[in-house]
N, C-alpha and C positions, 0 to 999 in steps of 0.2 A: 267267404270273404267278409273284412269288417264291412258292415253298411257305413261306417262314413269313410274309409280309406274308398270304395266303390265311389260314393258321392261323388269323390273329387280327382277319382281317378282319371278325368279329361284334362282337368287343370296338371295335375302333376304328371300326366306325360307329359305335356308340353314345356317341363323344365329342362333344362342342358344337362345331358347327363357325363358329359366331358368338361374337366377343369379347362376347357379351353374352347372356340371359336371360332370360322373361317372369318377372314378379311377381306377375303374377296381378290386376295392377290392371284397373279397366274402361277401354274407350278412352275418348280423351276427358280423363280424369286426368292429373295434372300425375305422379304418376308415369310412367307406360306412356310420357307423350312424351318425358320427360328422360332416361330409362334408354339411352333410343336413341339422344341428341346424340352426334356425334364428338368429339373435342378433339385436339392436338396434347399431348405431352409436353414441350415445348419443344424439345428436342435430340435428335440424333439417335442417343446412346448409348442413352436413358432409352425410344426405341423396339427397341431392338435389344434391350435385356431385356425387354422385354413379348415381343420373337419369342421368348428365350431361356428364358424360364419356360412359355409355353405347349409347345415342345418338353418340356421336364422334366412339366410335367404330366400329357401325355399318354402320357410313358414309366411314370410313376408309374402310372397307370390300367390301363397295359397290364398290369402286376405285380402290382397289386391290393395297393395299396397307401397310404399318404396321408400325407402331408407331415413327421407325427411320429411313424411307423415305421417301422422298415428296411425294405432289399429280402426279408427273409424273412417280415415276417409283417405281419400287418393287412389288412381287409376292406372292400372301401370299394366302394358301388353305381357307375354310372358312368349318365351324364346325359344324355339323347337328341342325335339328330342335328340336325339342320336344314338343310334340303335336300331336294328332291324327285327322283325318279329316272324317274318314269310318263309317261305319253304320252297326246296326244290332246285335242285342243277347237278352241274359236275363236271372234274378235271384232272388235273396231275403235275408230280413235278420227276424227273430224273432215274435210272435206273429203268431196263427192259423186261425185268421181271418183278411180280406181287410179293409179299411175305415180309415177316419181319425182320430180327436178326439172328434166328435160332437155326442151329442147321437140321437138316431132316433125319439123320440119324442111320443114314444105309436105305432109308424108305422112300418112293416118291412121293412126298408129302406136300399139300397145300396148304398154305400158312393164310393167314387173314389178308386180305389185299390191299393194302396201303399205299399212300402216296408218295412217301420217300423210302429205298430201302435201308435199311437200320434202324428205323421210326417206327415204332411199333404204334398201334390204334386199339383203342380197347373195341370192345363187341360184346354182343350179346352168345358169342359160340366160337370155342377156340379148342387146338387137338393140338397134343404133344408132339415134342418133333419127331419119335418114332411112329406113330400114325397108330398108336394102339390103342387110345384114349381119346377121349370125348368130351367135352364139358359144354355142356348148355344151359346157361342161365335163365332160370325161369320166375319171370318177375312176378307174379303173382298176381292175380284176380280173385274177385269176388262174386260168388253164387247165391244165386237165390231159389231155391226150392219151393214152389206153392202157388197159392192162388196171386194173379197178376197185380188185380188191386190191392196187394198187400202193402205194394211201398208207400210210405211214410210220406204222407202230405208235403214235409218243408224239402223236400224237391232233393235232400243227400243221399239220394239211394240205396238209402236205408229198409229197410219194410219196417212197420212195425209187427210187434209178436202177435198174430194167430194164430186157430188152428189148423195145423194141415200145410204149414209153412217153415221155412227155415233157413238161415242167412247163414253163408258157410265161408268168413274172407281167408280165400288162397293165402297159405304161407312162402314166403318168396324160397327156391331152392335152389342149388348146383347140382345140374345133374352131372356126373359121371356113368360113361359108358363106353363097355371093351368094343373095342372094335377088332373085326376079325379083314384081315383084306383079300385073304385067300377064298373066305366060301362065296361071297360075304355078307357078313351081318353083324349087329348092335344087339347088345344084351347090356340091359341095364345093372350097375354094379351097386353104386348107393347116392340116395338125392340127400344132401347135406341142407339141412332148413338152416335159413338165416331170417335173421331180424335188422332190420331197416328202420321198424319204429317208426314207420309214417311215411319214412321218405322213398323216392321213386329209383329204380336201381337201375343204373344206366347201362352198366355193361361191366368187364372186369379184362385184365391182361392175365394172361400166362407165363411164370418165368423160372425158367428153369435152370439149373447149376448143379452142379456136382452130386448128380443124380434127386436133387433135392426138386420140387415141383410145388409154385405158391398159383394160387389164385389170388388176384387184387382187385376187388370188388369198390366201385363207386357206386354211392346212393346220395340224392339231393333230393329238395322240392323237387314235386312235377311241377310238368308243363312250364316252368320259369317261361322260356321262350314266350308264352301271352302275356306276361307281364313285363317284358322286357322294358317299354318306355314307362315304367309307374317304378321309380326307387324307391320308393315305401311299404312296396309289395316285398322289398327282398328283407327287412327289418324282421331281423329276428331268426332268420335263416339258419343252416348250418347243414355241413353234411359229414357223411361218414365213409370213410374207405377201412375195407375187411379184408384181413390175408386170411386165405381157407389151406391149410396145409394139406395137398393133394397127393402126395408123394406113397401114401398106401389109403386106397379107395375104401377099403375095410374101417378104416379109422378117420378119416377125413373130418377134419372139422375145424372152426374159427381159433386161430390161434394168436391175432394182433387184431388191432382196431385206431385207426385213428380218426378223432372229430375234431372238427376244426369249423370256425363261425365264418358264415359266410355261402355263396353257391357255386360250386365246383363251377364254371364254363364250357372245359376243356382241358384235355389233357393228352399227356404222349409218356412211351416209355422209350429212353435210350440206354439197354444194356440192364442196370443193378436202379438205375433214376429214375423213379417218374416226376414228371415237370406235371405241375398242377396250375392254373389258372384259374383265380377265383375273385368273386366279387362280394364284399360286405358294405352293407349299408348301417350305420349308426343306429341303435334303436334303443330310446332312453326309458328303463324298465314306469310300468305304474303312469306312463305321463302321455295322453294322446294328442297328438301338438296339432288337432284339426280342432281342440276342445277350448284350448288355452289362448290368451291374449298374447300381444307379442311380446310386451315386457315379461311377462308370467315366463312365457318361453325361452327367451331369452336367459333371463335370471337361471333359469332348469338346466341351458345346453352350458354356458359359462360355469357349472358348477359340478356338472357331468366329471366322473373320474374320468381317466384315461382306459380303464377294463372298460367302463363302457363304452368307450367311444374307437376302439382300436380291436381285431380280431383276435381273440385266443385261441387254444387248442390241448388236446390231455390226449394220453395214450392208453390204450386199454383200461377205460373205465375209470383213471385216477379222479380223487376227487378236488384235487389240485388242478388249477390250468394256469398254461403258461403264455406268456404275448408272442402269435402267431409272429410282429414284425417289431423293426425297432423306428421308430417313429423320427428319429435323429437320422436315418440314412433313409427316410422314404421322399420320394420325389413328387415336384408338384409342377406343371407346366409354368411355362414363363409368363400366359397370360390370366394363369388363377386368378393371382393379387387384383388384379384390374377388371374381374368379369362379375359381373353383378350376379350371374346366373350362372351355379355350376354346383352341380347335385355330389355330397360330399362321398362319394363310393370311394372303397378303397380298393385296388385291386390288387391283388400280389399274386405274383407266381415264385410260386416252388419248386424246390429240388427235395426230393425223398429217398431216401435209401430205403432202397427194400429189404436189403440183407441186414440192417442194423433196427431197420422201423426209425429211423431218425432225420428228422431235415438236416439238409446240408448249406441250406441257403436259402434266402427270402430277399426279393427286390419286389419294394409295394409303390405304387404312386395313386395320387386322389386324383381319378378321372373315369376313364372305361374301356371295357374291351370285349368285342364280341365274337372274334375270331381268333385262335391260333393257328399258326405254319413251322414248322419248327421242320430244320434239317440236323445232320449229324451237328455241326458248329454252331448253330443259332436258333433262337426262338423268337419270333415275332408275333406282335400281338395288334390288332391291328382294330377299328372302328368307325362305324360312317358319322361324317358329322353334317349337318342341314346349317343353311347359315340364310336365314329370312330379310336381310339388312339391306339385298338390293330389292325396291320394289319399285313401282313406274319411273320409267326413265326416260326424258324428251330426246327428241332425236336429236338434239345438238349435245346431250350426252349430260345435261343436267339433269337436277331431280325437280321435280314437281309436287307439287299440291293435291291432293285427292279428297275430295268431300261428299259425300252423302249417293256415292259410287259413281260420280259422275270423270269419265277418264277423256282428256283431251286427244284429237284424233291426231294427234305429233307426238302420242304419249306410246311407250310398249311397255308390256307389264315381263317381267324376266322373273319366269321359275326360281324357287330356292336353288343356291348352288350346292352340290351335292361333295363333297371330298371323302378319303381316306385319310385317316391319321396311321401311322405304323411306327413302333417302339419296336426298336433293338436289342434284343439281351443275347452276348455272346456265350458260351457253354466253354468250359472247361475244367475239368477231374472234380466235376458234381458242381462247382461254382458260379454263379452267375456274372458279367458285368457286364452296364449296361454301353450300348454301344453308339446308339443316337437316334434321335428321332427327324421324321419327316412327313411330307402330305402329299399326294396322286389326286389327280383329280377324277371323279365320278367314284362309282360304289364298289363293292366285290359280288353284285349280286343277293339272293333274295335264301338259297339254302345253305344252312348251315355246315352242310355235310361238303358242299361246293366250293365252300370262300375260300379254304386252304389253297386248292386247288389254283385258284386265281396268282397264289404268289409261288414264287420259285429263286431259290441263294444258289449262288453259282460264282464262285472263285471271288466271293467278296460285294459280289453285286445281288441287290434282290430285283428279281422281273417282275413285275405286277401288271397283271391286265385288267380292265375297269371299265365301266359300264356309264357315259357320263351322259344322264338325260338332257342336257344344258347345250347339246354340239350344235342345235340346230335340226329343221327340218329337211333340210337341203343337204345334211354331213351328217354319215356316220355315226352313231353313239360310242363307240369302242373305240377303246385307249390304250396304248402300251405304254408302260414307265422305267425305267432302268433307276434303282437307288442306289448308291453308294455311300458307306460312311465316309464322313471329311474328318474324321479323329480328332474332332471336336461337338461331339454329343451331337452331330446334323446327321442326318441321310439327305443328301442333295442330287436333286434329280439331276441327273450326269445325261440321260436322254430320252428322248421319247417316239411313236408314232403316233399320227405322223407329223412328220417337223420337216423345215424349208428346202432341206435336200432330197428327202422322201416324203412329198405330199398325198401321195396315194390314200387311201382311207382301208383301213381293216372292214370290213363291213361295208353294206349299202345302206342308205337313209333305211330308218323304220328297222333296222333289225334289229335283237336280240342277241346278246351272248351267252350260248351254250354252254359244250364240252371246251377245255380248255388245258393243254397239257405241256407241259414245260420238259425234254427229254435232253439235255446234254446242253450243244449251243442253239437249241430251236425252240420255237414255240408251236404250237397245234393247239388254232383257235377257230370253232365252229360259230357260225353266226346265221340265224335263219328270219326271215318273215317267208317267201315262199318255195325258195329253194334252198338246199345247203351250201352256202360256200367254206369251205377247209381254208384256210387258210396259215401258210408256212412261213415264221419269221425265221430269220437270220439273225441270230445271239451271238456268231462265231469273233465278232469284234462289239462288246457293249455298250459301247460308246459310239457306235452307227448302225443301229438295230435297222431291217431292209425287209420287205414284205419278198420276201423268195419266188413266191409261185401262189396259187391258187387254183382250186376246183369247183364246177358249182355243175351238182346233182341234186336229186329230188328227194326231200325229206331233211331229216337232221341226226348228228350223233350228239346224246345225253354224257356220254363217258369214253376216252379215247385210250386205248390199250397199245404198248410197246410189244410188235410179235416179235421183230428181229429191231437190227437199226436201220434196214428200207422197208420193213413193212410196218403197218398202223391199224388197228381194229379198231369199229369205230362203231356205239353200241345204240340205239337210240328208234327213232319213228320214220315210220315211211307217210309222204306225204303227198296229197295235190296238192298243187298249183292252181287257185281262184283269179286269175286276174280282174281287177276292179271289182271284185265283190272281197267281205270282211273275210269271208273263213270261218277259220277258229277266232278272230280278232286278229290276224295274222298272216291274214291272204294266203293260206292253205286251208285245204281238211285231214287234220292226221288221221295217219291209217292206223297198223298195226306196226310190231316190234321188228325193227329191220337192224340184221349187222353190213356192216360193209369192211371190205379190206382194201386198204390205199395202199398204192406201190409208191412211196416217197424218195426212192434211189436218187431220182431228178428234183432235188426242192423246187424246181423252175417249172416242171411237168408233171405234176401229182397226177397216177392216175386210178381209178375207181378199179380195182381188178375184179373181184366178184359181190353181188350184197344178196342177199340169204329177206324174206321176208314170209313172220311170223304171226299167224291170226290175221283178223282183219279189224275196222272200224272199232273201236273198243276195248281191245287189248293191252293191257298194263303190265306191268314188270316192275318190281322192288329195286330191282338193278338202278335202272333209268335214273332213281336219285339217291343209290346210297351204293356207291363202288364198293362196300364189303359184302354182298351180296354178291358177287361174280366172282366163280374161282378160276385160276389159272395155274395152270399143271404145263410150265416149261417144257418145249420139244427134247426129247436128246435121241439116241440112236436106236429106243424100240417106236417112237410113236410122235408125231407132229403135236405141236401145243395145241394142248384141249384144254378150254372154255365151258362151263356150265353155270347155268342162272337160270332160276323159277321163273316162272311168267304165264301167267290166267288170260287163256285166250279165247277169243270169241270168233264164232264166223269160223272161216276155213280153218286149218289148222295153217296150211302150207300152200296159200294163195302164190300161181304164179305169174302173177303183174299186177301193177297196180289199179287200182278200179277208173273206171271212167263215168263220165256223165250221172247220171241220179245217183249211183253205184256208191259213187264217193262222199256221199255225205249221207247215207244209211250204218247206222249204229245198225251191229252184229251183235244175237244173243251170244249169253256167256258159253264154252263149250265143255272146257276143263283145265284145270291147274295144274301145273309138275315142274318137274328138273326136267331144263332142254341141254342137250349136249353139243359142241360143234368142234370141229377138227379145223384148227387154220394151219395149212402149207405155205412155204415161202418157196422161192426161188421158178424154176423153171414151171414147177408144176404149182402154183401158186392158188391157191383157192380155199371157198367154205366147205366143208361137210357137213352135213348136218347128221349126228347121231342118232334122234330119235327122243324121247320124252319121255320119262319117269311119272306119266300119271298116276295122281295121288286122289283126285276128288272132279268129277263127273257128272255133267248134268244128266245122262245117261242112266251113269249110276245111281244118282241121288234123288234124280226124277224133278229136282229147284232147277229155276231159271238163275241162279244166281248164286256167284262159288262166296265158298267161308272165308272170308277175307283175312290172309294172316302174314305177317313176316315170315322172311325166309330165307336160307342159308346153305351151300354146298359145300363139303368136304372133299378132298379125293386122294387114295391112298394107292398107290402103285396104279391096278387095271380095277377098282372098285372106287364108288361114285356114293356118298353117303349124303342125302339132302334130310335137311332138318328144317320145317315146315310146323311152325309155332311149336306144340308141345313134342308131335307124333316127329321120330324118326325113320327111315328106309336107307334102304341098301339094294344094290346093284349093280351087274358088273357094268363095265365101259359097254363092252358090245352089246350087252342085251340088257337096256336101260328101261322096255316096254315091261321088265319082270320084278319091280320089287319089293323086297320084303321087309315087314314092318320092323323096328326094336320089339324085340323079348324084353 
């Protein structure tokens, strides 16, 4: 990192990274919704200073300074971030089965597990719809061969050259590999090397047509996510998406490319389109505005072309680049003009044709976005915003005085309030328009993989459930919101829970929102501090959303699966119950990996039919926070829906209850890692099976107290089960999953 962008890395989180600001109004109000409408400037200079003043303002911030004093002197607070940078959760919206839009070809084939069906997700491991092909992207690493202290003093993990040593950096590849589903087994055909050129390779989609087969490979910075509240970290950015022509493994190789300025977000495929979301930050070549006075700087961003200041993009390698957007149709919140603090990002999501390699469309606005949701018709783009502007407030509802930290005992001090911002862009034949904006009160949670999941579009309306730290110690943190566009650029919250007809609360004080899953007209919302409550909304009328029913069992689910439309798999930890002591922080002690099966026939009467629990005290699973890790092989007339996900367990394998008294709060050594398999029945005979385990790595066998820590991935092909466990793949049938064999 620069040492002085690092310097000041504390000050410039703390600038707004949204062209816009909470007010403090309640949802609902015609404030909170109109604050967030987009609008156009008209022209495309009258955008180019809204980029041009938000650069100066955040150089003024940096200097501690403000608009009517010089670079030498004045005092000026600086206004939170907005953006999230943490990790970890999980949900859903719609459709009873995983996969994307590709049909399986005559095979029983498992497609990548997504949250809307037609909505494809990229990954890092995808199989053709006949089930005979493999592709595992292998992001590359670096090896060091030799003596320890060889690495390089300045801490880049680098060694320097001696003898006896040798620094070997992995080239990123695609693997391709036959799969056979009959014996079965993996035999490697050809790893396709790519270049990335620095940047870190997220993952790639599969799309296949008239027998034609692309791989579309995304590459960005790493790690973005730790820099999320620092906009000066992203300056200079850019990423790259690679079609790899897969269509004969013999030959395979990069056939398109497109780079474009800026950092990929998020992305989705619908069909021939992928919708891209991205963020770029201004960065004026040769000039470091941490070095320059404000007029210096000033005079610099005023004088800035427009290629500098707006994203470009070229297509396989040309030496020409063209303006990713058009600055005349890009949008700016209604309260930019007015907000002294607002970090000039540009976001824009895209539309790409994959069959031609060309965009089809660009709607960019100057603010932020750190989640996509996207269904068949819509894409939302969505952002938390902090708003610091209520601080001690007298009980009579005035503001007060505060000096040298001394707070009057009639005074309360009121947390940041926490909102959702959410922009509408509707979909149609590759086009985008925009559809309106609006604001939810509290957050979407802390993983990225998770937040989609929080929203859910359903005949016009978006569901969004939200997490709002602000309810009080006495109420509930958990919020449900119902959007709808008023077809005037607003999403206006049309309802919420709980509200005066339905006061009940989702949640009990102090909890957490988990698993979160939107299926048709219902919601499935888990919420835990020491037990799980399930909890069943009523969608069936939007406009009087009704808490249905409720269940409260021990433990929690991380990820909620559609088996039928009355049954619910529910994937996550088993736990105690501490009363009046912390817990984990949470007034339980989690145990080990538990499923459970809810019979939801009765919204009014959920009840828990069987739960399955895996390892003990210390056992984790890749599942738990990332739903494409869990494959799902739909029931039909040879075999009940089978379920398979990795998970490194410690302690028993297949404890049968939960531990008690000391029990429960003893950390279990590690035991071993693999693919665990489960059989979910519906109806009369309703229950878990458990399959049995595709061990891969053993402390047994290895003789460590402590397994190779890797991501992990399951395939499954008719009555064979292919897990793929960072580089090394296997194979197995369904039934005898305790036997498998490695890729050739």
């Amino acid at each position: 990192m620069n040492p002085r962008i690092s310097a000041v890395a504390g000050l410039v989180s703390a600038v707004l990274l949204a062209a816009c600001s909470s007010d403090g109004n309640t949802p609902g109000g015609d404030g909170l919704d109109g604050d967030r409408k987009l609008r156009t400037l008209g022209n495309g200079e009258a955008f180019l200073s809204a980029v041009r003043e938000g650069l100066i303002a955040q150089n003024r911030s940096y200097h501690g300074y403000s608009e009517e004093t010089d670079a030498s002197s004045g005092d000026q607070n600086s206004p939170p971030m907005s953006g999230e940078s943490d990790s970890t959760d999980t949900g859903g919206d719609t459709g009873a089965e995983s996969g994307s839009d590709d049909s399986s070809g005559g095979n029983d084939v498992t497609s990548t597990n997504v949250q809307e069906q037609g909505v494809d997700e990229q990954d890092w491991v995808k199989v053709n719809a006949n089930g005979d092909r493999l592709y595992v992207l292998d992001r590359g690493e670096s090896y060091y061969y030799g003596p320890a202290d060889a690495v390089a003093e300045g801490g880049d993990g680098v060694p320097d050259e001696e003898p006896g040593g040798s620094y070997e950096p992995a080239v990123p590849t695609l693997r391709i590999l036959q799969l056979d589903a009959d014996t079965p087994d993996a035999s490697s055909l050809r790893d396709v090397p790519l270049s990335f050129e620095g940047r870190y390779a997220e993952g790639f989609y599969l799309y296949e047509k008239d027998g034609q087969s692309q791989a579309i490979l995304s590459a960005s910075g790493n790690n973005f996510w730790a820099y999320w509240s620092e906009p000066a970290m992203f300056g200079g950015r850019d990423s790259l998406v690679t079609k790899v022509d897969v269509t004969d493994a013999a030959n395979a190789s990069v056939s398109d490319t497109l780079n474009l300025d800026g950092q990929i977000i998020s992305s989705r495929r619908i069909g021939k389109y992928l919708f891209l979301a991205s963020r770029f930050y201004p960065q004026i070549p040769d000039v470091d505005p941490y070095q320059v006075g404000a007029d210096q700087w000033r005079q610099v961003v005023n004088s800035a072309s427009a290629e500098e200041l707006l994203p470009q993009y070229s297509l396989n390698g040309a030496a020409s680049r063209t303006p990713l957007i058009d600055p005349a149709s890009c949008f700016v919140s209604d309260s930019a003009s007015s907000d002294d603090y607002y970090s000039p990002d540009i976001i824009t999501l895209s539309v790409f044709d994959l069959e031609t390699w060309q965009f089809t469309d660009n709607e960019c606005y100057l603010g932020a976005t750190e989640t996509l949701y996207a269904s068949p018709q819509a894409v939302f783009l969505a952002t938390t915003q902090y708003d610091y502007s209520t601080g001690p407030v007298a009980e009579n509802g005035g503001s007060v005085s505060v000096s040298d930290g001394d707070f009057p005992e009639d005074v309360d001090w009121h947390d940041p309030r926490v909102d959702t911002d959410v922009h509408q862009f509707d979909i149609e034949s590759g086009q985008l328009s925009y559809a309106g904006s609006g604001t939810v009160q509290g957050h979407l949670g802390w993983n990225p993989l998770r937040k989609p999941f929080r929203m859910s579009e359903k005949d016009g309306y978006l569901r969004v459930a939200t997490f709002n730290d602000r309810q009080g110690l006495d109420e509930s943190p958990i919020l449900l919101s119902v959007l709808q566009s008023d077809g005037n650029a607003t999403l206006s919250n049309v309802a919420s829970l709980p509200n005066e007809e339905q006061p009940g609360f989702i949640g009990k004080p102090g909890e957490q929102l988990y698993a979160s899953r939107f299926l048709g007209d219902r919601a499935y919302l888990v919420t835990f501090r020491q037990t799980d409550p399930l909890y069943i909304i009523d969608l069936e009328n939007p406009l009087k959303p009704a808490i249905a029913g409720e269940l409260q069992i021990d433990g929690y689910s991380d990820y909620l699966h559609p088996i039928s439309e009355d049954y619910l798999l529910g994937i996550g930890k088993d736990a105690v119950a501490t009363p009046g002591e912390p817990g984990d922080g949470r007034g339980a002690l989690v145990q080990g990996v538990k499923l459970s099966l809810f019979n939801v026939s009765n919204p009014a009467a959920p009840t828990e039919v069987q739960s399955v629990l895996v390892g003990q005290r210390g056992t984790e699973s890749r599942a738990l926070g990332d739903h494409r890790a869990i494959a799902v092989q739909a029931a039909n007339d040879n075999h009940p829906t089978r379920v398979s996900f990795g998970i490194d367990v410690n302690g028993q394998a297949s404890p049968s209850s939960s531990p008690t008294g000391y029990e429960a709060s003893t950390y279990h050594g590690w035991n071993y890692s693999g693919l665990h398999g489960f059989e979910i029945r519906t109806g009369a005979d309703a229950g878990i099976t458990s399959r049995g385990a595709m061990v891969v790595e053993s402390s047994e066998q290895s003789g460590q107290y402590y397994n190779s820590y890797a991501d992990d991935r399951a395939v499954m092909v008719n009555d064979s089960v292919f897990y793929i466990r960072g580089k090394q793949v296997y194979a197995a049938p369904w039934d005898d999953l305790a036997n498998p064999t490695p890729a050739r």
